[in-house]
C-alpha positions in Angstrom: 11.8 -8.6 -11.7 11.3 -10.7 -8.8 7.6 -11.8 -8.2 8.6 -13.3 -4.4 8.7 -9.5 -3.2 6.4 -6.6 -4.2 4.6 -3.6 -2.9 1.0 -3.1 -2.5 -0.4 0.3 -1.9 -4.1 1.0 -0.1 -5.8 4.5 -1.1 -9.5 5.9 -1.6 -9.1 6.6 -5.2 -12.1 8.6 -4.8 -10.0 10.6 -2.1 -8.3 14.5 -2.5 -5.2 12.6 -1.9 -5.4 10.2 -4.4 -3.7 12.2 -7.4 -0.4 12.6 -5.6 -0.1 9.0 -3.9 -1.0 7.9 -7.9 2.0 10.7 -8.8 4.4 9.2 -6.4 3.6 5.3 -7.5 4.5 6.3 -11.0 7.7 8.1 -9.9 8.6 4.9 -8.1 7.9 2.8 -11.3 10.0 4.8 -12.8 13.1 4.3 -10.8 15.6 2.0 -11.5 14.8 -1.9 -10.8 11.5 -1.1 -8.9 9.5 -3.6 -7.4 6.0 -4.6 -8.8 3.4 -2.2 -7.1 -0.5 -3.3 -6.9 -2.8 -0.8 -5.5 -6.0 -1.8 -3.7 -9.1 0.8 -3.6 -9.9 1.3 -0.3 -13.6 3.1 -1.9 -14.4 0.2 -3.6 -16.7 -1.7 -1.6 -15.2 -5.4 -2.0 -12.3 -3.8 0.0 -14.1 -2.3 2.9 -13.7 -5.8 4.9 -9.8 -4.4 5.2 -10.9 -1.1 5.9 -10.3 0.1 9.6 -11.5 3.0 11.7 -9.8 1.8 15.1 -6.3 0.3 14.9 -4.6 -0.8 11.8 -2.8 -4.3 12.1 0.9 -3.4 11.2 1.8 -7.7 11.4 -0.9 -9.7 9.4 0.2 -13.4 8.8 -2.6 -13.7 6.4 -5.0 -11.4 4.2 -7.7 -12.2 6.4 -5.8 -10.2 9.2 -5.6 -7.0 7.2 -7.0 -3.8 8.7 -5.9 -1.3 7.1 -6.2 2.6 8.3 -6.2 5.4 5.7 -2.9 5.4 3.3 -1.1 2.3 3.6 2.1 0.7 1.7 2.5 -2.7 2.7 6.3 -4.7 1.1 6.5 -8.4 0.6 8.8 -10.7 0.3 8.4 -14.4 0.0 4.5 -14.0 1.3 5.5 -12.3 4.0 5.0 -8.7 5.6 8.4 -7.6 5.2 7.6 -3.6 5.9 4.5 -1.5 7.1 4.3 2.0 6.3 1.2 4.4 7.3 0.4 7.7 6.3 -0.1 9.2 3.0 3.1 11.5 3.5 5.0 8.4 4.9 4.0 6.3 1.5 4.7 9.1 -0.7 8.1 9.9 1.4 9.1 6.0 0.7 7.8 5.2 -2.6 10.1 9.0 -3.7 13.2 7.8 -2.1 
């Protein structure tokens, strides 16, 4: 396992959708040499600074930057945002691949 790159997925764990992004983060686990996946509760309200309505910032250089909209995986690598991906079908599509 390499701790320089990992995933970290954003849901409302309160939401409908929250049973099958939880569904596809195990099947990814599961796969062969997976990354390390941390999941952030977008519900929970020490995360609702991240939380967006308007635009979702798809480059942050630092946490501080995040804004996140709805479903989100984010990959990094060495720190840095190495992939963005938006969508709860879009996670679930690349964390089943």
């Amino acid at each position: 396992m390499n701790a320089s790159r990992y995933l970290v997925v954003y849901y409302d764990k309160s939401s409908d959708d929250a049973d099958e992004v939880m569904s596809a983060i195990y099947t990814y686990e599961a796969s062969p040499e997976p990354l390390t996946v941390y999941t952030v509760d977008l519900s929970n309200a020490l995360n609702k600074g991240v939380v967006t309505e308007d635009n979702s910032n798809k480059k942050p250089s630092k946490a501080s930057e995040l804004a996140i909209k709805g479903v989100t995986l984010i990959r990094f690598r060495d720190g840095e945002v190495r992939e963005y991906i938006e969508g709860k079908d879009s996670v679930i599509d690349y964390l089943k691949k």
